[in-house]
N, C-alpha and C positions, 0 to 999 in steps of 0.2 A: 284833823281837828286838834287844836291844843289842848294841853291839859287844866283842868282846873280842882278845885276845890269847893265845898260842900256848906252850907249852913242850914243847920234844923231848926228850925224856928218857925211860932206860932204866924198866919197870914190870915186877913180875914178875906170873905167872899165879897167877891164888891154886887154881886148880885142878891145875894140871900144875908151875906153880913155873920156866916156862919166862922169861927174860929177854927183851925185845922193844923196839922204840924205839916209845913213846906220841907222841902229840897229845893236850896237856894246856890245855884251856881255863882262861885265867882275867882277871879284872879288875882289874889295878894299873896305872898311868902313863899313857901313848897309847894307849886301847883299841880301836885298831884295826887289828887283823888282822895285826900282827908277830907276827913267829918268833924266839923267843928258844933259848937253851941256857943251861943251867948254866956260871955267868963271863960271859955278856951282862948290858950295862950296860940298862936299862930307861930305856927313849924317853920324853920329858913334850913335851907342847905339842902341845893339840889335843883328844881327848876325854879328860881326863884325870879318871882315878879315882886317888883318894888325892892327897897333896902330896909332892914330891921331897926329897930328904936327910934321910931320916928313917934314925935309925943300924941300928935292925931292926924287919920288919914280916913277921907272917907272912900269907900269902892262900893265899884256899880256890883251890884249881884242882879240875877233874872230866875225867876219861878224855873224849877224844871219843867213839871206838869202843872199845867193851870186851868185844868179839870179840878172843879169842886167837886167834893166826894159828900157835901148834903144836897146839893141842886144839880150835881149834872150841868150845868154850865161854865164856861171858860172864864178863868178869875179874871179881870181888866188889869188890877193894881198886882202885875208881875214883876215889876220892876221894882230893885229895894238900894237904896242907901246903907250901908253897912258902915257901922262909925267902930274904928279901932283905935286904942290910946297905949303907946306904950307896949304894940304886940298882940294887948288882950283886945279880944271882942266884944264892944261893950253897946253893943246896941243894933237895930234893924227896924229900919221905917220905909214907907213907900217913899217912894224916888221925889225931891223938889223940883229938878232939873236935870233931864237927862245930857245937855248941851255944857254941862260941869265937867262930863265925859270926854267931851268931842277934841280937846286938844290935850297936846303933854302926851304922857302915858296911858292914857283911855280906858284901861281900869281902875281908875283910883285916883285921887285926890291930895296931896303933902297939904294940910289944914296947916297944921302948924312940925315943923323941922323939928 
C-alpha cells in the first residue's frame, strides 16, 4: 500500500445530515502520514507526490471510515475535492467529478501552474 496523507476536517452524514470531524485520505506533497487541517501549509521533501508552488491544484481525497458516529450508517459522500493554493489547504467539498481523476496524475489536479 502506498503512503499518504491526512485531512481533518468537518463531513456531513449524507444519511442523518449530522456534522462530524473526518480522516481524509489523500496524495499531495510528503506522502507520509501527516496530519493536516484546513490553513496547513503542505510538507515536500521525501515521498513526494506532485511539485511544490503550484498556484491551485485540486486532489482526490476519500473518507477513511465512513461509518457515522450519530446514525450508525455508512456516510455516501466519501469522496472530497481538496483545493490547495500556493501549498496552503484551503478548502474540502464533496467530489464534482471523480473522472477529473482518471487521467494525468490521478491524485490531483494542476488548476492553474
Amino acid at each position: 500500500m502506498s503512503s499518504f496523507n491526512v485531512l481533518l476536517s468537518e463531513v456531513r452524514c449524507s444519511h442523518c445530515g449530522d456534522g462530524y470531524e473526518g480522516r481524509v485520505q489523500f496524495k499531495y506533497g510528503n506522502a507520509w502520514q501527516h496530519i493536516y487541517r484546513i490553513g496547513d501549509k503542505i510538507e515536500w521533501g521525501g515521498n513526494d507526490v506532485g511539485k511544490p508552488r503550484k498556484r491551485h491544484v485540486k486532489v482526490y481525497g476519500i473518507l477513511e471510515n465512513d461509518i457515522c458516529p450519530a446514525c450508525g450508517l455508512a456516510n455516501e459522500a466519501n469522496e472530497f475535492d481538496i483545493q490547495i493554493e500556493n501549498d496552503i489547504i484551503v478548502g474540502m467539498s464533496k467530489i464534482q467529478d471523480v473522472k477529473d481523476y482518471s487521467t494525468g496524475e490521478r491524485d490531483f489536479v494542476i488548476i492553474k501552474e
